[in-house]
DSSP file (Angstrom, degrees, kcal/mol; ACC not computed):
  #  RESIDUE AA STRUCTURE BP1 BP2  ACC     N-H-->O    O-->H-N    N-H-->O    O-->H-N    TCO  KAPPA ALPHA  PHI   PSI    X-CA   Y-CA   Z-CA
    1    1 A X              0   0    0      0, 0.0    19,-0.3     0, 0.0     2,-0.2   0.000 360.0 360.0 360.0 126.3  109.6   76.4  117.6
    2    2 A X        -     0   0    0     17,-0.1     2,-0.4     2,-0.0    17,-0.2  -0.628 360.0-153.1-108.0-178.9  107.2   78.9  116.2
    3    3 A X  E     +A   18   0A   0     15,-2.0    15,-2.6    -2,-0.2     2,-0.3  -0.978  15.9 172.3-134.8 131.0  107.2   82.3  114.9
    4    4 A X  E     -A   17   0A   0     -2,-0.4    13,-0.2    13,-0.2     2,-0.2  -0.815  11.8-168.2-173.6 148.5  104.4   84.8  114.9
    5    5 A X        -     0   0    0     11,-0.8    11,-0.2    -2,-0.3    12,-0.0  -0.666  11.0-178.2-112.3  61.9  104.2   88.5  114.0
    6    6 A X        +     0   0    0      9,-0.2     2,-0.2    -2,-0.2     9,-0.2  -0.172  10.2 152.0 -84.0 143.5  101.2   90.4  114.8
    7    7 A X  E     -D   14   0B   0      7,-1.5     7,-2.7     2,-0.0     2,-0.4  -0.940  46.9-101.1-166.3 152.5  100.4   94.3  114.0
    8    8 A X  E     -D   13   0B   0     -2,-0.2     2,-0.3     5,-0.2     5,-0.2  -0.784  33.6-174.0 -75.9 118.6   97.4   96.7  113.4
    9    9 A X  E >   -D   12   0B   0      3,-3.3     3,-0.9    -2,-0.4     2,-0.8  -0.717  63.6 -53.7-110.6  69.9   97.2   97.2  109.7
   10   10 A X  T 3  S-     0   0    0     -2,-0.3    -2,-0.1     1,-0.3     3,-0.0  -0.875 117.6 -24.5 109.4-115.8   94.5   99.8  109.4
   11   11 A X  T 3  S+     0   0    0     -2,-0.8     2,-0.3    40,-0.1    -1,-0.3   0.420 124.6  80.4-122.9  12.7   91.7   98.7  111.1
   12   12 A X  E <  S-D    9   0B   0     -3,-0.9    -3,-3.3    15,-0.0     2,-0.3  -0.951  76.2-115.7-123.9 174.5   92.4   95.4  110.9
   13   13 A X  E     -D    8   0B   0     -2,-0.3    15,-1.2    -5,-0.2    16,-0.5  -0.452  29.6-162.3-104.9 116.9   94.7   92.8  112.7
   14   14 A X  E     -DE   7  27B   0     -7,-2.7    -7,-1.5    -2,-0.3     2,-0.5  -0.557   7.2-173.9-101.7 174.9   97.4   91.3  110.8
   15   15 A X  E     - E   0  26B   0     11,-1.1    11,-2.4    -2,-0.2     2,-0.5  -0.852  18.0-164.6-165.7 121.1   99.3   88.2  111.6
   16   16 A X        -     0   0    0     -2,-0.5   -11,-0.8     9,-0.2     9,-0.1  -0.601  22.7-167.7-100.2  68.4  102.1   86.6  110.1
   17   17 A X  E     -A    4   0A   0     -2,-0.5     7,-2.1   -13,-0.2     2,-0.3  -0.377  13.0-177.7 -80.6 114.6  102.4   82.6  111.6
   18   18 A X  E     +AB   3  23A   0    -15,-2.6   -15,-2.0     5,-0.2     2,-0.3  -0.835  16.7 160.0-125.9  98.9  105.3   80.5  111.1
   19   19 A X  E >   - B   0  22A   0      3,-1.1     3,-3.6    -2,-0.3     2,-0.3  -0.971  67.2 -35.2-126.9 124.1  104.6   77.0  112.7
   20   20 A X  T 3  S-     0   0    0     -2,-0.3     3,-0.0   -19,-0.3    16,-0.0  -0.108 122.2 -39.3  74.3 -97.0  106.7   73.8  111.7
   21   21 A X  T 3  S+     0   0    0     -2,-0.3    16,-3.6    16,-0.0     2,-0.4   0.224 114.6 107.6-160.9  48.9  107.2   74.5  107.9
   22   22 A X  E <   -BC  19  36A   0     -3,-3.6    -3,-1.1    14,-0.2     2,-0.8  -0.926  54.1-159.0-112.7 121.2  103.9   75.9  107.3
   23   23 A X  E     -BC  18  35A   0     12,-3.5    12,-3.3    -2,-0.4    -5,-0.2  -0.880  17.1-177.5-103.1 123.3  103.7   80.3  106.7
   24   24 A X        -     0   0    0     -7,-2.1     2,-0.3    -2,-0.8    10,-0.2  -0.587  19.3-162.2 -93.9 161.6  100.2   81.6  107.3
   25   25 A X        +     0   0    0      8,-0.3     7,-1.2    -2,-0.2     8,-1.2  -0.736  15.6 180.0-159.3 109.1   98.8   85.4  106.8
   26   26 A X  E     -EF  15  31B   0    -11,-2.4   -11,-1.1    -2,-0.3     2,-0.3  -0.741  12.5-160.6-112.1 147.4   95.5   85.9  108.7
   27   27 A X  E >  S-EF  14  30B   0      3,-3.1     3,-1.3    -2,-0.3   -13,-0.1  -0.995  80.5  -2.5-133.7 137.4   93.9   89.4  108.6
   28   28 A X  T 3  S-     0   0    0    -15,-1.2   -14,-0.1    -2,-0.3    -1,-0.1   0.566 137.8 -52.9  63.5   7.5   91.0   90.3  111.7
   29   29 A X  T 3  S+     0   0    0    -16,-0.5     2,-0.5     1,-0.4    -1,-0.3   0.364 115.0 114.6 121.2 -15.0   91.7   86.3  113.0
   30   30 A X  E <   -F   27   0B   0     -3,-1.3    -3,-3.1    -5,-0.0    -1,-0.4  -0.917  69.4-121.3 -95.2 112.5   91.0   84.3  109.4
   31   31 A X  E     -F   26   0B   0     -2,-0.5    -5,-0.2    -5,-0.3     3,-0.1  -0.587  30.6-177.8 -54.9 120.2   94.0   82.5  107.6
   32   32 A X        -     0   0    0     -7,-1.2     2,-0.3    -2,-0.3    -1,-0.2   0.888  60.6 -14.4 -34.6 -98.7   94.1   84.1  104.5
   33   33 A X        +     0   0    0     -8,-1.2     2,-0.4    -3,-0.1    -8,-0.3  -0.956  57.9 169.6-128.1 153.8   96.6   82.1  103.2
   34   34 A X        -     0   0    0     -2,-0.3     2,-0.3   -10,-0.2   -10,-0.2  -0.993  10.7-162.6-165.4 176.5   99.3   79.8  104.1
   35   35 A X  E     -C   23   0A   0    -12,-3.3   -12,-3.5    -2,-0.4     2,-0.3  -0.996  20.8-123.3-152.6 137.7  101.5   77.6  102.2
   36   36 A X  E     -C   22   0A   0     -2,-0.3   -14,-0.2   -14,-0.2   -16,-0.1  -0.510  23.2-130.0 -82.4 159.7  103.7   74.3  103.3
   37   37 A X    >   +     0   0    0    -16,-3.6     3,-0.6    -2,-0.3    -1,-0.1   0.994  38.4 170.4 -71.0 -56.9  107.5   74.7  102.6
   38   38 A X  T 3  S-     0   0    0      1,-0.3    -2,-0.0   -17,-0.2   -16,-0.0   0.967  79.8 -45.1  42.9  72.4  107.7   71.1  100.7
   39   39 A X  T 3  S+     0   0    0      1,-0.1     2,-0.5     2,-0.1    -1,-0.3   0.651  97.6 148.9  47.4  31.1  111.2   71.7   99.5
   40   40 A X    <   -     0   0    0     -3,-0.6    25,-0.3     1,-0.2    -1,-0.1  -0.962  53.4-139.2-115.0 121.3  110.9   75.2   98.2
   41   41 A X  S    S+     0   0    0     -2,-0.5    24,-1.1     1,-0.2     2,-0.5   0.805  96.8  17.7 -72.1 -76.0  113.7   77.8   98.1
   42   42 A X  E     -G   64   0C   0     22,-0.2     2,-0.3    23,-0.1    -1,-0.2  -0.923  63.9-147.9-119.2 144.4  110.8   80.2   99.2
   43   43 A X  E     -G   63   0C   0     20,-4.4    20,-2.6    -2,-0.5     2,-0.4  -0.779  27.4-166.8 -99.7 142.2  107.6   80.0  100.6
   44   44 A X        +     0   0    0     -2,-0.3     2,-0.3    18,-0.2    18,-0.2  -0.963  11.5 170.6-131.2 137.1  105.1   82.9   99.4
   45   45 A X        +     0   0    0     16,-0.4     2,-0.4    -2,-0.4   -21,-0.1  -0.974   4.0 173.3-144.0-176.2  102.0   84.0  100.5
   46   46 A X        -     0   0    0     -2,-0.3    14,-0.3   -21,-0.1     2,-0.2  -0.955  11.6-179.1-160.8 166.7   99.8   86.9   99.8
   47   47 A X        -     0   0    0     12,-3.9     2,-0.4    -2,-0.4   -21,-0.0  -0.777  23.9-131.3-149.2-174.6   96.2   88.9  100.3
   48   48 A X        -     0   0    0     -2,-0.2     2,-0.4    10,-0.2    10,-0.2  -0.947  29.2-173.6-143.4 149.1   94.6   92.0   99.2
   49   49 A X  E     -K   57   0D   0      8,-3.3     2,-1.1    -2,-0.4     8,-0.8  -0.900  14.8-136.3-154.9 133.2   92.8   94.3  101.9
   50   50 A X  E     +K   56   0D   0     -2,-0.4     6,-0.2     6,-0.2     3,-0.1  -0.724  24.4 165.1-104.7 106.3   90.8   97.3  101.8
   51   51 A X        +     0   0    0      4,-2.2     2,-0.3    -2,-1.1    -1,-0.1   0.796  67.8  10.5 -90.5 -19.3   91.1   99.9  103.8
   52   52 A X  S >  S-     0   0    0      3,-0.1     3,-2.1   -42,-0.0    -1,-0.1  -0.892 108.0 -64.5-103.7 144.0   89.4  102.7  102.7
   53   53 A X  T 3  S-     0   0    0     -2,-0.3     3,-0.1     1,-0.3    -2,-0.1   0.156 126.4  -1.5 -58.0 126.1   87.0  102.6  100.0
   54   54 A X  T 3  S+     0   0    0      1,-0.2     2,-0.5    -4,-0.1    -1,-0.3   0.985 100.1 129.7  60.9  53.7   89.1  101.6   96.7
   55   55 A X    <   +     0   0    0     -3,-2.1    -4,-2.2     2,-0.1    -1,-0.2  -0.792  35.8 177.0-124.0 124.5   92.2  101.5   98.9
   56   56 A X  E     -K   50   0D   0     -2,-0.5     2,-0.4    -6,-0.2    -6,-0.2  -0.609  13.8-177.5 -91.6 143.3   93.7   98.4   98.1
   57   57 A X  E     -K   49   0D   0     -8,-0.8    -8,-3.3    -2,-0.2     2,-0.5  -0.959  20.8-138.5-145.6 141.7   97.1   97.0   99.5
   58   58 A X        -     0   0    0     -2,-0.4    17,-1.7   -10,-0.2    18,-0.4  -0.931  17.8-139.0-111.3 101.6   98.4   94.0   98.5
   59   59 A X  B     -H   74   0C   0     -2,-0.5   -12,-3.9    15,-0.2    15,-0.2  -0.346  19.2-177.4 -37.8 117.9  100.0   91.8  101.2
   60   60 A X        +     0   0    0     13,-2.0    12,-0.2   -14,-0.3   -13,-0.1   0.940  13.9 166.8-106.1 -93.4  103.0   89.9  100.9
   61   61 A X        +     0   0    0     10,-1.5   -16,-0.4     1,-0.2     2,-0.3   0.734   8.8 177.8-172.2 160.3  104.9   87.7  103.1
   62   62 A X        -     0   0    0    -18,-0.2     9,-2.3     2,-0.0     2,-0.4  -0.959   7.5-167.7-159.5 151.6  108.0   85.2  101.8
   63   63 A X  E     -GI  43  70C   0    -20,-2.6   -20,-4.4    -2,-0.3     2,-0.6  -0.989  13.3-156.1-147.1 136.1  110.2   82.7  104.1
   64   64 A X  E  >  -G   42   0C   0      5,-3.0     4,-0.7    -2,-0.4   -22,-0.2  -0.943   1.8-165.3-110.8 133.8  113.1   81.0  103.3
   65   65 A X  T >4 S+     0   0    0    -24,-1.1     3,-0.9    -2,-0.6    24,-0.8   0.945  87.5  67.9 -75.9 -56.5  113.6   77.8  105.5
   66   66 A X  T 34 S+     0   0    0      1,-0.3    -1,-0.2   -25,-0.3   -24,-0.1   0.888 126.3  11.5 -33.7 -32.8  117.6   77.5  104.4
   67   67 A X  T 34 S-     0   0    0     21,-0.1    -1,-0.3     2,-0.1    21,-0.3   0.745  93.1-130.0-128.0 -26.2  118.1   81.0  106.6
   68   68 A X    <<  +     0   0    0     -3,-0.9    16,-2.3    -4,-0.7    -3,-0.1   0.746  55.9 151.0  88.4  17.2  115.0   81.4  108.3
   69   69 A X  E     - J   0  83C   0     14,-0.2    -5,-3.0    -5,-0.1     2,-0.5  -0.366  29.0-160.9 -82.8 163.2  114.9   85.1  107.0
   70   70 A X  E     -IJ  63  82C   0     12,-1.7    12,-1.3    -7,-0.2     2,-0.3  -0.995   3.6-152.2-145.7 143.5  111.0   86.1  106.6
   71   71 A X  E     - J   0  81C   0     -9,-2.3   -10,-1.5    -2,-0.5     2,-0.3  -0.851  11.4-174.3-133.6  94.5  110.0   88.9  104.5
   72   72 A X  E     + J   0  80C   0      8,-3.6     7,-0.9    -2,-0.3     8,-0.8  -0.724  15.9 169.4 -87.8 153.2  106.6   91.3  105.0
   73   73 A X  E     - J   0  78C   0     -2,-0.3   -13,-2.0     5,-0.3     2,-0.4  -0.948  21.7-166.1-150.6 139.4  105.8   93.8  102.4
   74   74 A X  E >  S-HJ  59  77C   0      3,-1.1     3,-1.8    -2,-0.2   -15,-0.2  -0.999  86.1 -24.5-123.5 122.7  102.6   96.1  101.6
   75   75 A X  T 3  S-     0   0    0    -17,-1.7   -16,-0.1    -2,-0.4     3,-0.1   0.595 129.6 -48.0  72.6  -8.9  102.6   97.6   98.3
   76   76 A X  T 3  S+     0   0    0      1,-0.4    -1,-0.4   -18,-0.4   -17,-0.0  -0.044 111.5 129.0 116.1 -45.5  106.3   97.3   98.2
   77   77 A X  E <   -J   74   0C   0     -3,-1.8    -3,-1.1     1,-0.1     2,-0.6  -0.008  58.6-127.7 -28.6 128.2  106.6   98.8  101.6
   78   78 A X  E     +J   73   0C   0     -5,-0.2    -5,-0.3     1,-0.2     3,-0.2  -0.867  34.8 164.9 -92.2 154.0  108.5   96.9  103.8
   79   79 A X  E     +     0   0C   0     -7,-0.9     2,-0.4    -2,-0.6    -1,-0.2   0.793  66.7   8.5-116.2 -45.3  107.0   96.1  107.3
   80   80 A X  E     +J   72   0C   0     -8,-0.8    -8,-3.6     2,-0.0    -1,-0.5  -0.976  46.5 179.8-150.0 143.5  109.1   93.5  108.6
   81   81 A X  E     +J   71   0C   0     -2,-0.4   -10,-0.2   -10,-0.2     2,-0.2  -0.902  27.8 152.6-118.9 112.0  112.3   91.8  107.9
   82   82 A X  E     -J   70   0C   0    -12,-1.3   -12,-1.7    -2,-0.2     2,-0.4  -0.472  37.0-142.8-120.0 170.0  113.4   89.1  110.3
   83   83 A X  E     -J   69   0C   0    -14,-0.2     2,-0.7    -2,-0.2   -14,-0.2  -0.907  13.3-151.6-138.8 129.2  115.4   86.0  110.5
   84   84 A X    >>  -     0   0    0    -16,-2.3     3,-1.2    -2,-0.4     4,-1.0  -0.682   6.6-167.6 -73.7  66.4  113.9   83.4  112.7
   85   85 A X  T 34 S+     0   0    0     -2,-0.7    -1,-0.1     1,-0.3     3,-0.1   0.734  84.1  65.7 -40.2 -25.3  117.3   81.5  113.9
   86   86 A X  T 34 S+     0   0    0      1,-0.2    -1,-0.3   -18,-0.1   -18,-0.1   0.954 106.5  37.5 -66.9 -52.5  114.8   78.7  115.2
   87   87 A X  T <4 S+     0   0    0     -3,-1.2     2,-0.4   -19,-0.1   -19,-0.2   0.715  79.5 116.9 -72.6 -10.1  113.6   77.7  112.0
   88   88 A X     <  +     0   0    0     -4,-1.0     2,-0.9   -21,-0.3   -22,-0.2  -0.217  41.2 178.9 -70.0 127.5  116.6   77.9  109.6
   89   89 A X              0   0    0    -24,-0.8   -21,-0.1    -2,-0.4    -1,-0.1  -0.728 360.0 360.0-107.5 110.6  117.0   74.5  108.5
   90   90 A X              0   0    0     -2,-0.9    -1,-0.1   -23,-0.1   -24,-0.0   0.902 360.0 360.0-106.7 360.0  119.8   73.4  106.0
């Protein structure tokens, strides 16, 4: 089962990807980052994006596989908090 979270973050297209027990964080259609779970209490991954000239936000994203909760943040901001019940693994 996958997970994925898409929204327009300025003017570009953000995307949050949760496939098998890999988290990805693509901005305009380009992985960013992503990171395999490989036993880890949480997986983190993260970007910087500019939306205006010199305005920077830093992009967050965390998963826990044990609860499947998934965590976006800009800046601190949150954007989304989910749990994915397909993916919680214990």
């Amino acid at each position: 089962m996958a997970f994925t979270h898409a929204l327009d973050y300025g003017a570009h297209r953000l995307a949050l990807d949760l496939t098998d027990d890999e988290l990805r964080l693509s901005l305009d259609g380009v992985v960013r980052k992503r990171r395999r779970a490989d036993g880890a209490d949480c997986v983190y991954v993260w970007t910087n994006v500019e939306l205006d000239w010199e305005e920077h936000h830093f992009l967050e994203a965390r998963w826990w596989p044990a609860t499947g909760r998934i965590l976006l943040t800009s800046n601190g901001k949150t954007l989304l908090d989910a749990v994915e019940r397909g993916q919680a693994r214990v």
